[in-house]
C-alpha positions in Angstrom: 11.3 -8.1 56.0 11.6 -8.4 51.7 7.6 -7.9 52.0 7.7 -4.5 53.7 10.7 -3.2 51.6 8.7 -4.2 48.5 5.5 -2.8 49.3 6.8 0.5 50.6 8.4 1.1 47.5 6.1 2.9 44.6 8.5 3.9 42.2 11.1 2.6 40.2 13.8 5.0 41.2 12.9 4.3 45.0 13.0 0.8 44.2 16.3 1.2 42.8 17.9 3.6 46.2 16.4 0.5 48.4 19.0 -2.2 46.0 22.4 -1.5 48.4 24.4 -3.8 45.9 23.7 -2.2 42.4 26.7 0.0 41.2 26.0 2.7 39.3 26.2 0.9 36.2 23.7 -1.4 36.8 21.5 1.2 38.4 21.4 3.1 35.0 21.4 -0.1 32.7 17.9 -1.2 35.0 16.4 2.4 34.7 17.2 2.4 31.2 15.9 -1.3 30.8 12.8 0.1 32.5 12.3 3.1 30.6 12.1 0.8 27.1 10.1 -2.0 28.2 7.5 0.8 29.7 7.7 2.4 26.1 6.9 -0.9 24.5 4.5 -1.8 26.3 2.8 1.9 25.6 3.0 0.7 21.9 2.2 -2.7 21.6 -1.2 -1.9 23.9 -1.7 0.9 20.8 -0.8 -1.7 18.3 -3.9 -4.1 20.1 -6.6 -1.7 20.5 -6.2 -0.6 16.9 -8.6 -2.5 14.1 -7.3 -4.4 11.3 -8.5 -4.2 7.6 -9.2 -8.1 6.6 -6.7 -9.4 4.6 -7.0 -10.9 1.2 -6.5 -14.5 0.0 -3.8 -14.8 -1.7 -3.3 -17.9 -1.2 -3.1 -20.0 -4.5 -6.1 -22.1 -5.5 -4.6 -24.1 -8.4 -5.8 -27.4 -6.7 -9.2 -26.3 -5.7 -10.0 -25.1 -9.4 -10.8 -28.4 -10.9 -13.9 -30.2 -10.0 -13.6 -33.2 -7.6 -16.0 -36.3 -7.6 -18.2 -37.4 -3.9 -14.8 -39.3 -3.1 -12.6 -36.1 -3.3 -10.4 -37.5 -5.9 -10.6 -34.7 -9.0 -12.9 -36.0 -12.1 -11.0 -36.9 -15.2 -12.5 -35.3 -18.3 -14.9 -37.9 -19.8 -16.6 -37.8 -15.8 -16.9 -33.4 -16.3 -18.4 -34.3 -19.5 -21.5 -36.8 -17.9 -21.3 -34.0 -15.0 -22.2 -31.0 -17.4 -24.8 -33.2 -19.4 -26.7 -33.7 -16.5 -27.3 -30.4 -15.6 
C-alpha cells in the first residue's frame, strides 16, 4: 500500500495532500523546506559546472630555500662552498 501512494504521487504539493497528519504548519514549513533545498541545489550544480582559475602558491617556502645535502638534512655553509666549487 506505501508503494502505490508513493509512486502515484509526482509532485511535491500532491505529496503533501496524500500526508493526512501534517497541520498546516508543517505543510508550509516542508514546502518551504522544499522550495530552498531545490534552489540550492540549482546553485551549487552552477557552482560545479563552472571552471576555476588555478590558484597561486602562496604558501611560504622559507625551508625549501636553502640547499639540502643527498641525506635531506640542509648543508652548512663551508658544504655550499665545496658545492659551488665544483660546478
Amino acid at each position: 500500500p506505501s508503494q502505490t501512494r508513493t509512486s502515484n504521487m509526482s509532485t511535491g504539493s500532491e505529496q503533501l495532500d496524500a500526508l493526512p497528519h501534517l497541520n498546516a504548519k508543517q505543510r508550509s514549513r516542508i514546502q518551504k523546506r522544499r522550495l530552498a533545498r531545490q534552489k540550492l541545489q540549482e546553485v551549487l550544480a552552477l557552482k560545479k559546472s563552472r571552471v576555476l582559475p588555478p590558484q597561486p602558491n602562496n604558501h611560504p617556502s622559507g625551508c625549501m630555500r636553502p640547499p639540502r645535502g643527498p641525506d635531506g638534512r640542509f648543508l652548512t655553509p663551508e658544504q655550499i662552498a665545496t658545492k659551488e666549487l665544483e660546478k
